[in-house]
C-alpha positions in Angstrom: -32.1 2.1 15.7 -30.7 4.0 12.9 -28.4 1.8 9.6 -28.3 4.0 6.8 -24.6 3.3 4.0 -23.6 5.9 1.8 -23.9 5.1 -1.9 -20.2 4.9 -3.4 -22.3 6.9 -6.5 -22.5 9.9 -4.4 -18.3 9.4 -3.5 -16.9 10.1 -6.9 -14.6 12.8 -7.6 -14.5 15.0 -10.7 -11.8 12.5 -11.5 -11.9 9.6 -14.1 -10.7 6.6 -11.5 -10.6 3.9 -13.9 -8.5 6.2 -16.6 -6.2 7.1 -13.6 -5.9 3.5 -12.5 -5.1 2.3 -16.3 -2.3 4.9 -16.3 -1.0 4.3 -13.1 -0.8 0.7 -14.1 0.5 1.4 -17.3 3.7 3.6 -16.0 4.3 0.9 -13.6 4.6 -2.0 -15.9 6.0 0.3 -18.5 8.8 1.2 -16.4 9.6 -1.6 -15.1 10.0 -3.8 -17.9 12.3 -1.3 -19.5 14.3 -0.9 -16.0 14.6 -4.5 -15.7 16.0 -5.1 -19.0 18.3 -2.2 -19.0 19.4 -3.7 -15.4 19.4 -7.4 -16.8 21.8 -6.3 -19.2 23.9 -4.0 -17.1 24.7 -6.7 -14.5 26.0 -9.1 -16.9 27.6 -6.7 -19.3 29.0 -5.0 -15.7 30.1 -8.0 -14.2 27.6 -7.4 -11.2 25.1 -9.8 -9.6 24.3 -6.7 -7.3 22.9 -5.2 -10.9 21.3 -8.8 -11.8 19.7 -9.0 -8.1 18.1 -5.2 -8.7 17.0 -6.2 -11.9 14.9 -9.1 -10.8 13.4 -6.9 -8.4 12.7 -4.8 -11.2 10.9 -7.5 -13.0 9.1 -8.6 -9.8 7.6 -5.2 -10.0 6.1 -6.2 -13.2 3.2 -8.7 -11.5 3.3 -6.2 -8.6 1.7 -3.5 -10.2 -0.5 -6.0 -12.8 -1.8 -7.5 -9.3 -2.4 -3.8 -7.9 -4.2 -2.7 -10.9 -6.6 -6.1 -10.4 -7.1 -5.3 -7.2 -8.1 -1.7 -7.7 -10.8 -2.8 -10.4 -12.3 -5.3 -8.4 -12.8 -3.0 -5.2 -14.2 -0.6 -7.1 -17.3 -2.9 -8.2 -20.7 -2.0 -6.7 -22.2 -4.5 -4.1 -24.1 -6.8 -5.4 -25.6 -10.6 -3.8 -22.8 -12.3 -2.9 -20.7 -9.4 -1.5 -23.7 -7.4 0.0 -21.1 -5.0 1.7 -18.8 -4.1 -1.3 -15.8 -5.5 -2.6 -13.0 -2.7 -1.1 -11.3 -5.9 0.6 -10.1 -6.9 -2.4 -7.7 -4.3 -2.3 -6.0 -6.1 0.6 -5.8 -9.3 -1.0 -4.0 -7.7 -3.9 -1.8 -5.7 -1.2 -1.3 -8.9 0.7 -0.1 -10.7 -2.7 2.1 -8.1 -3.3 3.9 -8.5 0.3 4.2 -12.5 -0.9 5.9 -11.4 -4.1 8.2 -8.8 -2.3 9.0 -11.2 0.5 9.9 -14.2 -2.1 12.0 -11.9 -4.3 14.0 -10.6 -1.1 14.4 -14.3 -0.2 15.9 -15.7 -3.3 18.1 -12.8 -3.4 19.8 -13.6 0.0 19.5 -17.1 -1.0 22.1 -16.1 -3.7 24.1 -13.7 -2.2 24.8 -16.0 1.0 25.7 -18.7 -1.1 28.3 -16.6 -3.0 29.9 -14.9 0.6 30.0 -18.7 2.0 31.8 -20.0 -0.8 33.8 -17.1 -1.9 33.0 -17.2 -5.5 33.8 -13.4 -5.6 37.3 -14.1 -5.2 37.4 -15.4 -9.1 35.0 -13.3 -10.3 35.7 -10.1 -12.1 35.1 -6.4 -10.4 32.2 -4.6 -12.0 32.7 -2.3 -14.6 31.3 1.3 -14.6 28.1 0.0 -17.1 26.5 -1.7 -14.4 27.8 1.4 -12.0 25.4 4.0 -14.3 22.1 1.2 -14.3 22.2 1.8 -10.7 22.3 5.4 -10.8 19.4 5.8 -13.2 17.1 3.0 -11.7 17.3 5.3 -8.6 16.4 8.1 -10.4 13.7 6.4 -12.2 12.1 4.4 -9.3 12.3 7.1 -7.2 9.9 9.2 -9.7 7.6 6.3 -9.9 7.6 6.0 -6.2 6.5 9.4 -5.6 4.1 9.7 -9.2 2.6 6.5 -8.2 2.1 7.2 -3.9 0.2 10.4 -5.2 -2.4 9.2 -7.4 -2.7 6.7 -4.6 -3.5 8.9 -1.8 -5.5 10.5 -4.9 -8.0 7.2 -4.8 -7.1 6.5 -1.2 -5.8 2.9 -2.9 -3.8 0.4 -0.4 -2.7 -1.4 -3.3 -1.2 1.4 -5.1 0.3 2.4 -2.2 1.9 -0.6 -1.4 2.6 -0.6 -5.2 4.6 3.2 -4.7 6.5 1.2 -1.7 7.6 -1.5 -3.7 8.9 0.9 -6.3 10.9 2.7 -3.1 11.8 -0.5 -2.2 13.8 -1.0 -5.7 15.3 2.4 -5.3 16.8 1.6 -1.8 17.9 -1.8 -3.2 19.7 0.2 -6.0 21.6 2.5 -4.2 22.6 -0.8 -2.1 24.0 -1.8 -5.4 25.6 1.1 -6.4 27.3 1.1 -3.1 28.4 -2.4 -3.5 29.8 -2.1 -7.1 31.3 0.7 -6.1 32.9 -1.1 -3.2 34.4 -3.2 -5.8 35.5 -1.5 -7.9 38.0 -0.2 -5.5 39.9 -3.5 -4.9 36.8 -4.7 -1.8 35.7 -7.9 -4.0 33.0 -8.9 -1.8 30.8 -5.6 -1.5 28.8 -6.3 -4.6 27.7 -9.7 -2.8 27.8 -7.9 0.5 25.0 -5.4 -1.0 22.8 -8.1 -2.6 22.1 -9.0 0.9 21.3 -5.8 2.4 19.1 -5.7 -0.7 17.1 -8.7 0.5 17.5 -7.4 4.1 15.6 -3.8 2.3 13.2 -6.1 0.4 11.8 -8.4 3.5 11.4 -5.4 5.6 8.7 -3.4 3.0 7.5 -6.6 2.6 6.7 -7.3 6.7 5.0 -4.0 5.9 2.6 -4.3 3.4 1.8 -7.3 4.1 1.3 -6.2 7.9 -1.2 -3.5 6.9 -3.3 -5.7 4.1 -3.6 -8.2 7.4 -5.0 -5.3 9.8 -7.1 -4.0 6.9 -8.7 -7.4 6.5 -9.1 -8.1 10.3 -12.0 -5.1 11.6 -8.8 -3.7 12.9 -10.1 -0.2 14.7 -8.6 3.1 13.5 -6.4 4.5 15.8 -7.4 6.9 18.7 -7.2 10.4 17.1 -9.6 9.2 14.5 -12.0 8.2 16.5 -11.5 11.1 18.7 -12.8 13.3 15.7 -15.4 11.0 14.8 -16.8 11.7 18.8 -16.6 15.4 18.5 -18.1 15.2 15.4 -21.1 13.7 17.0 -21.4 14.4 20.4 -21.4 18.9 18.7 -25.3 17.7 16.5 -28.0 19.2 19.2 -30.1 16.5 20.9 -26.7 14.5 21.5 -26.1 14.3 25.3 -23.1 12.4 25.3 -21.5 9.4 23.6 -22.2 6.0 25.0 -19.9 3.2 22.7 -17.7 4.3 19.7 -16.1 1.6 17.8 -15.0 1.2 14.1 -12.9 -1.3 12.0 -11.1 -0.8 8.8 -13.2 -2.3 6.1 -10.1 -2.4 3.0 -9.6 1.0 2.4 -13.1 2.1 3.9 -14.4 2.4 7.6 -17.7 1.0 9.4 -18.1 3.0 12.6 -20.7 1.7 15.2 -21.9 4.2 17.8 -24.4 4.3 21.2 -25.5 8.2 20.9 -27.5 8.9 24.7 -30.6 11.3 24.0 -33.3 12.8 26.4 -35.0 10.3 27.4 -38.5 12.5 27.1 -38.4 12.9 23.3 -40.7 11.1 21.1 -39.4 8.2 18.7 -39.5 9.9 15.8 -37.4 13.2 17.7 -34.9 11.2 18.8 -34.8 9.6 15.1 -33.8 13.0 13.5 -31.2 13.4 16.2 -29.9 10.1 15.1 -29.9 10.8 11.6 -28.6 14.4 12.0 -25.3 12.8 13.5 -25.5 9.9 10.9 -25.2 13.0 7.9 -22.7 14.7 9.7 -20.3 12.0 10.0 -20.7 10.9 6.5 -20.7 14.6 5.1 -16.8 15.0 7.1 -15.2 11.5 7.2 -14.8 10.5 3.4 -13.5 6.8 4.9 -16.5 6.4 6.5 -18.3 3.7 4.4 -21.3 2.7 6.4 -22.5 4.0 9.9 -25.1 2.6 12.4 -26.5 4.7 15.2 -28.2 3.7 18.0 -30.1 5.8 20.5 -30.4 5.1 24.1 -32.4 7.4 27.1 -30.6 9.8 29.0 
């Protein structure tokens, strides 16, 4: 039997990961501490709880990314004694925290606006103004460019948390234009759209929610990788000479890393030591082709 892991040493890019994550981390909170004010103070100024709503998103955002930028640090530690295997799962945890603050934001949000709708409280109150009207239009702008500036350095350090990070910032550009449809709405004489939109902004919120935290849960679980990865993984081994065919293929998602497990059938005539190399050959190509591929185990069984 073959058990070799790739040293995360002989992984790293020509890239500084632990400046990138900083910055990443740093435009995140950045941004959203000055979206959330400028938000804060368009709703009331606005007359819009739509605005207020967005802006608590904004602010949720805040412990979001501080929580993503934890968990990216503390994956990125070496295996030592008590985690003998690597620490990549705590990227989930963070991703899986980050699904808890996105679902509990979305929930006090429809908390509020349900109350409002039920007791008509919008009937007295007065219609937004065109202040809260333009902090909707730029916090699309804005999130949007941090949902696609983050989700690239993401895919960059193939980081779960970051990405679920980039879809919390989409998450608070689709709440906004909820918003600035809804104080919009009311503006034109329909008193109840701004409440109306709070609520499809919680609706928004606790469906990217279901999501991260769906994929920090299958992540954490030895969930396999889906079919067409493995598929390549197969060809990849079955085309090293010496491999007759593929007996068992399985792998499971390790955080943001992969352990594959894999029955390779030899001749049956070979020595110990041939049938070795051909077991190590298709060990180094797998890990020379699949970058996820944290840790592979080969076994080799007569033909």
């Amino acid at each position: 039997m073959t058990q070799a892991t790739q040293s995360d040493s002989s992984r790293q890019t020509s890239i500084d990961k632990t400046a990138v994550t900083k910055q990443v981390a740093a435009v995140g909170v950045g941004g959203n501490v000055a979206l959330s004010a400028i938000k804060l103070i368009a709703g009331i100024m606005g007359n819009s709880t739509a605005m207020i709503s967005d802006a608590i998103h904004s602010l949720s955002d805040v412990f979001a990314t501080a929580i993503a930028f934890v968990g990216v640090r503390l994956a990125e530690r070496d295996a030592d004694a008590t985690h003998p295997y690597g620490h990549e799962r705590f990227e989930c945890v963070a991703s899986l925290m980050l699904g808890l603050i996105l679902a509990g934001t979305g929930l006090a949000i429809g908390y509020s606006s349900i109350e409002t709708i039920a007791t008509r409280s919008y009937t007295s109150a007065s219609a937004p103004t065109i202040v809260a009207l333009a902090a909707a239009v730029l916090s699309i702008v804005v999130k949007e460019g941090m949902f696609w500036y983050t989700r690239h350095w993401a895919r960059v350090l193939n980081s779960s948390a970051f990405m679920a990070d980039a879809w919390h910032h989409r998450s608070d550009a689709i709440s906004s234009i909820g918003a600035l449809l809804g104080i919009g709405a009311s503006m034109l004489g329909f008193a109840a759209g701004d409440a109306i939109a709070s609520l499809a902004i919680c609706v928004i919120i606790l469906k990217v929610a279901y999501d991260v935290m769906k994929d920090a849960l299958n992540n954490m679980t030895d969930t396999p990788c889906d079919h067409e990865f493995e598929r390549k993984i197969g060809n990849c081994i079955e085309k090293v000479p010496g491999v007759v065919r593929i007996d068992a293929l399985r792998t499971r998602k390790f955080g943001n890393r992969v352990y594959v497990d894999a029955e390779i059938a030899v001749d049956g005539q070979l020595k110990l030591i041939e049938a070795h190399e051909i077991a190590e050959a298709a060990h180094d190509a797998v890990e020379a082709n699949f970058e996820e591929v944290k840790h592979i185990m080969i076994h080799e069984n007569p033909a």
